[in-house]
C-alpha positions in Angstrom: -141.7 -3.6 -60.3 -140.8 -3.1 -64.0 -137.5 -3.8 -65.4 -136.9 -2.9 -69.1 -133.8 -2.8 -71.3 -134.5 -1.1 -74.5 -131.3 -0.1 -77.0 -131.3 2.7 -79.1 -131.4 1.8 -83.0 -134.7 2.5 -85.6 -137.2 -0.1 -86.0 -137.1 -1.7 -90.0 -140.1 -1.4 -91.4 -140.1 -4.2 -93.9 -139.7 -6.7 -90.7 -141.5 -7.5 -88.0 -140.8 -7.4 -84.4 -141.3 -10.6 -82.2 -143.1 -9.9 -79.0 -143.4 -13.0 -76.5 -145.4 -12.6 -73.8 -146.7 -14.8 -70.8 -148.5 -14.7 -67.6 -147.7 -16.2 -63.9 -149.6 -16.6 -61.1 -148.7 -18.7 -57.8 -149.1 -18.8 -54.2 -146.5 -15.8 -53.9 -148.2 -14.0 -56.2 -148.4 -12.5 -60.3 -146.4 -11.9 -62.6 -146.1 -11.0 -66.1 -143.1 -11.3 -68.6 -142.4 -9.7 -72.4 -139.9 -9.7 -74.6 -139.3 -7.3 -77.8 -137.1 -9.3 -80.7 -135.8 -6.6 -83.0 -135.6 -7.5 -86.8 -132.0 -7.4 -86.4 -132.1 -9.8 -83.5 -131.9 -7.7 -80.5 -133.5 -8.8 -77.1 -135.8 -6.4 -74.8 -137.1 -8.1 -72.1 -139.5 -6.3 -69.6 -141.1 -7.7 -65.9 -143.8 -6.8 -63.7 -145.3 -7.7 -60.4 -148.9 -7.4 -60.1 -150.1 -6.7 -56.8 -153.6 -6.9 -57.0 -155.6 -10.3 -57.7 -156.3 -11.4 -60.5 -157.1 -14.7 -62.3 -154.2 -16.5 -64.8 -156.5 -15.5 -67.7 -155.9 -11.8 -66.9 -152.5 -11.9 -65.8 -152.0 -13.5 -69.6 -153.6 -10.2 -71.0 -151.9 -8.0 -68.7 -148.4 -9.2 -70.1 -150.0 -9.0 -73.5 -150.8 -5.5 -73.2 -147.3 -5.0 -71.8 -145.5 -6.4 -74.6 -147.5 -4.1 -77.4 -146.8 -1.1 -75.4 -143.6 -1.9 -75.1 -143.3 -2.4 -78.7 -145.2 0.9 -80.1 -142.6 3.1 -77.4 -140.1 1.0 -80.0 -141.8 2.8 -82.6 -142.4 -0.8 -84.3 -144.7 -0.9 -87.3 -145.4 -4.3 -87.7 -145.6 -7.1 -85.1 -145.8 -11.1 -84.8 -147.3 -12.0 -81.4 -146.3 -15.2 -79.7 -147.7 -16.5 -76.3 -148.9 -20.0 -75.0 -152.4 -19.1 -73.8 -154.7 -20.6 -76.4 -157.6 -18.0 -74.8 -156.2 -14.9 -75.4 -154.9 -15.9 -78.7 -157.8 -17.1 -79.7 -160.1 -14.5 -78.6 -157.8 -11.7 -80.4 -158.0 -13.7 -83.6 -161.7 -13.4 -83.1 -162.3 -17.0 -83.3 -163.5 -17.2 -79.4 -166.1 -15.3 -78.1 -164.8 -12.9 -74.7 -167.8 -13.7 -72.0 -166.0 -13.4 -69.2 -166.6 -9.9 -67.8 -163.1 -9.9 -66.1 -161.8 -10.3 -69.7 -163.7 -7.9 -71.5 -162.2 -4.7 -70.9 -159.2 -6.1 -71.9 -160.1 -7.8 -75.1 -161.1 -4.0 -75.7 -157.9 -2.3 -75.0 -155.6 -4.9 -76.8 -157.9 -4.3 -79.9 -157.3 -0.3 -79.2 -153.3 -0.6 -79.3 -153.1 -2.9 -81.9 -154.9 -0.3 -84.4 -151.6 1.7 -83.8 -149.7 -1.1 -85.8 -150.1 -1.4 -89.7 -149.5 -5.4 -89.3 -150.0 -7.5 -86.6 -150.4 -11.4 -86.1 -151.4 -13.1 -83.1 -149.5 -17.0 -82.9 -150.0 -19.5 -80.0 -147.0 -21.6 -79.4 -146.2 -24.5 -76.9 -145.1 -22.8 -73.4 -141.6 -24.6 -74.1 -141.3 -22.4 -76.8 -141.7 -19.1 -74.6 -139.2 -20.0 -72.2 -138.1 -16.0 -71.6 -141.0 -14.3 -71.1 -142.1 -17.5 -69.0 -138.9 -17.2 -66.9 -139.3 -13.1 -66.7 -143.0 -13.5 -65.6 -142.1 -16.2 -62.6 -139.3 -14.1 -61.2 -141.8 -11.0 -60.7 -143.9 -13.7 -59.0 -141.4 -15.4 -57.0 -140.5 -12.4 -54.2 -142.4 -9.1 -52.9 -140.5 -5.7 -52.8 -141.1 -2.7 -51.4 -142.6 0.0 -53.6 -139.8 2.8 -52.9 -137.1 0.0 -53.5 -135.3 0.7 -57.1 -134.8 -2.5 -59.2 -131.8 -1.5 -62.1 -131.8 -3.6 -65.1 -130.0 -6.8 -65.4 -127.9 -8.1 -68.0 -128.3 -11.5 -69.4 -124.9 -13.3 -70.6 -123.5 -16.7 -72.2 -120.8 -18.0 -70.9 -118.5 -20.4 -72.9 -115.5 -21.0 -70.2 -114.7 -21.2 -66.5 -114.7 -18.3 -64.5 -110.7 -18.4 -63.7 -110.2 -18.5 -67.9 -112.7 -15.4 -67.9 -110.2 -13.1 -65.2 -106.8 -13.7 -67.5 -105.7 -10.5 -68.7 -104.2 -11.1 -72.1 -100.8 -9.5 -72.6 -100.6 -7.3 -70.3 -97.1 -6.1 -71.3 -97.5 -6.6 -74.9 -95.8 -9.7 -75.1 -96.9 -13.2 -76.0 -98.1 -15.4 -73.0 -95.5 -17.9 -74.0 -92.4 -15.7 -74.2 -90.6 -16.2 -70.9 -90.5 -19.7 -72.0 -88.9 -18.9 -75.7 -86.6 -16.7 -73.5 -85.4 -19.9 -71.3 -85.6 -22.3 -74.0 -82.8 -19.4 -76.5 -81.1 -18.5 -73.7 -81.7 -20.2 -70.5 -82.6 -16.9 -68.6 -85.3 -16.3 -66.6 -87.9 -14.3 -65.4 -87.0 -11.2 -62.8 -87.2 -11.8 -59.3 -87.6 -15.5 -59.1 -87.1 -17.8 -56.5 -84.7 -20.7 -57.0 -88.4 -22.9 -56.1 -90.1 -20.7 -58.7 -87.0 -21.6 -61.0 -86.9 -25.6 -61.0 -91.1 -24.9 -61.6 -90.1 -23.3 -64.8 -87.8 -25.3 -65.9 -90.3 -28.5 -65.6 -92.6 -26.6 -67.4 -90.0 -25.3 -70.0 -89.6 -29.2 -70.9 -93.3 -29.4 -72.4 -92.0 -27.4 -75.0 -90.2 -27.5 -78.3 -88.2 -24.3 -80.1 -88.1 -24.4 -83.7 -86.7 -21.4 -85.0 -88.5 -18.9 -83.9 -91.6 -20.6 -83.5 -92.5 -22.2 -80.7 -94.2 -26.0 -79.5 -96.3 -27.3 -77.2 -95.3 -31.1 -76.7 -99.1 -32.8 -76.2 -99.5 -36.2 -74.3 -99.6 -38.0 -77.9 -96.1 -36.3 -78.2 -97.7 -34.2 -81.4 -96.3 -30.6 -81.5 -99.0 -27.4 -81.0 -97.9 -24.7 -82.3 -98.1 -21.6 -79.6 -100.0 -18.2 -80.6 -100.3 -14.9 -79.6 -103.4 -13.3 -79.2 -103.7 -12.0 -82.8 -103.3 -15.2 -84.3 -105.6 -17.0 -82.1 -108.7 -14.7 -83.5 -107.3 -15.0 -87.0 -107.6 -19.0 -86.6 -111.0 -18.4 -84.6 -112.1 -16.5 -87.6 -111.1 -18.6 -90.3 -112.0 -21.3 -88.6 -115.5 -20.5 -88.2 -115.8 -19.0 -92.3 -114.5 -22.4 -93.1 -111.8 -20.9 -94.6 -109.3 -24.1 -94.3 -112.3 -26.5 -94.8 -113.0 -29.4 -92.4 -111.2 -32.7 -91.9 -113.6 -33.8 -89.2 -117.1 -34.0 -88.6 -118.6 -30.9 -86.7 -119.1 -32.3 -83.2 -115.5 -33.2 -83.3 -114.1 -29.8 -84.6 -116.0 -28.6 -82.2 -114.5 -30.4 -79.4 -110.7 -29.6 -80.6 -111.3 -26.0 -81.2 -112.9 -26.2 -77.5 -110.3 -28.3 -75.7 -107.3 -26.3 -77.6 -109.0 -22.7 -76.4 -109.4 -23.9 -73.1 -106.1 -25.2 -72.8 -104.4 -22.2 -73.9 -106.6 -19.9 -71.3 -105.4 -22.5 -68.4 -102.0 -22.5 -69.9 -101.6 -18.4 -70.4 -103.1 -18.6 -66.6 -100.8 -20.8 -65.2 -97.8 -18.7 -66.9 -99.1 -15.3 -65.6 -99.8 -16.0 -62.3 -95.7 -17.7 -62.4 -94.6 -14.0 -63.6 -96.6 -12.4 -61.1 -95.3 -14.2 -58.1 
């Protein structure tokens, strides 16, 4: 089983690729793991299931070998190589002898593919250091399949809010999340086809805010007034934010926590409001 996820885009010669690599073997069985850092920063990670036996030593090379020929399909001139098996490293750099005769053929063909780079480095790092490939090489291990089953790539994503944030739809009818409650607040009308329970629920939550013009409030628990936004200010206060555009009057773990608590607030609050309309 082999599962790898390689974007188009040329490799830069003048930086190296990362390749991490690592080795697993367990009572379920072996497993190897790589992963192809870009110079610009883009991940490739690749898996395989070995299933033949083999000790941890090999298991190590045969992810190694993985990873650089992985990286030469990449068309990758140079290459830094990371993995946390002193051995191998050791014995590429030439600064072990190879007398295992499992090992030998392999020290061989690793020395073959790396003539087809014009750099290459080989760096042994702590194993909590090469936590992907270590993570790609124990799920290959972990479970058998069936060799006419088709494993499809997977996607690896960060999420920074709650699922129930993540499924608002922002907008959806190009207005503001906040403007049925201008619209009772200027005029005291409400949504279409409301009930009368539906109205006394907007009405209590009309009273959290505070109409000023044509800008509108949000009454907080220390009675201070936030200012409601529409999607294209929220980025443009995201953004500026971030450049440190308006400079910062806290430390960082606290602007941090406000920019956090206000954007989570206003996802439950837009959810809140949405789901009203919709009912």
């Amino acid at each position: 089983m082999a599962v790898l996820h390689i974007e188009e885009g040329g490799p830069n010669e003048f930086n190296p690729w990362n390749v991490y690599f690592d080795g697993a073997s367990n009572a379920l069985g072996h497993g190897i793991g790589a992963v192809l850092i870009s110079p610009n920063g883009k991940y490739y990670p690749a898996t395989t299931r070995l299933n033949f036996n083999c000790t941890n030593n090999m298991a190590e090379y045969e992810a190694l070998v993985m990873g650089l020929q992985a990286a030469i399909e990449m068309k990758a001139d140079a290459i830094d190589v990371y993995g946390d098996s002193a051995l191998v490293i050791c014995q590429m750099r030439g600064e072990w002898k190879t007398r295992d005769s499992k090992l030998i053929p392999y020290k061989k063909l690793v020395t073959e593919l790396s003539k087809q780079f014009k750099e290459i480095s080989f760096n042994h790092l702590p194993r909590e250091e090469n936590q992907i490939a270590d993570a790609l090489a124990t799920l290959a291990a972990m479970f058998k399949i069936k060799e006419a089953v088709d494993v499809r790539l997977f996607y690896l994503e960060v999420r920074e809010v709650s699922a129930h944030c993540l499924n608002v739809k922002e907008e959806v009818d190009g207005k503001p999340w906040y403007h049925d409650i201008m619209q009772y607040i200027k005029h005291h009308a409400y949504p279409e086809n409301v009930t009368d329970n539906d109205k006394q629920t907007f009405r209590r939550l009309a009273m959290g805010f505070f109409l000023s013009g044509e800008v509108l409030y949000k009454k907080s628990r220390d009675q201070i007034l936030l200012r409601c936004v529409d999607v294209a200010e929220a980025n443009k206060i995201m953004k500026e934010v971030h450049e440190g555009t308006c400079g910062a009057h806290a430390n960082g773990h606290m602007l941090a926590r406000q920019i956090m608590r206000a954007g989570y607030y206003w996802l439950t609050l837009e959810s809140d409001c949405i789901n009203f309309a919709r009912k």
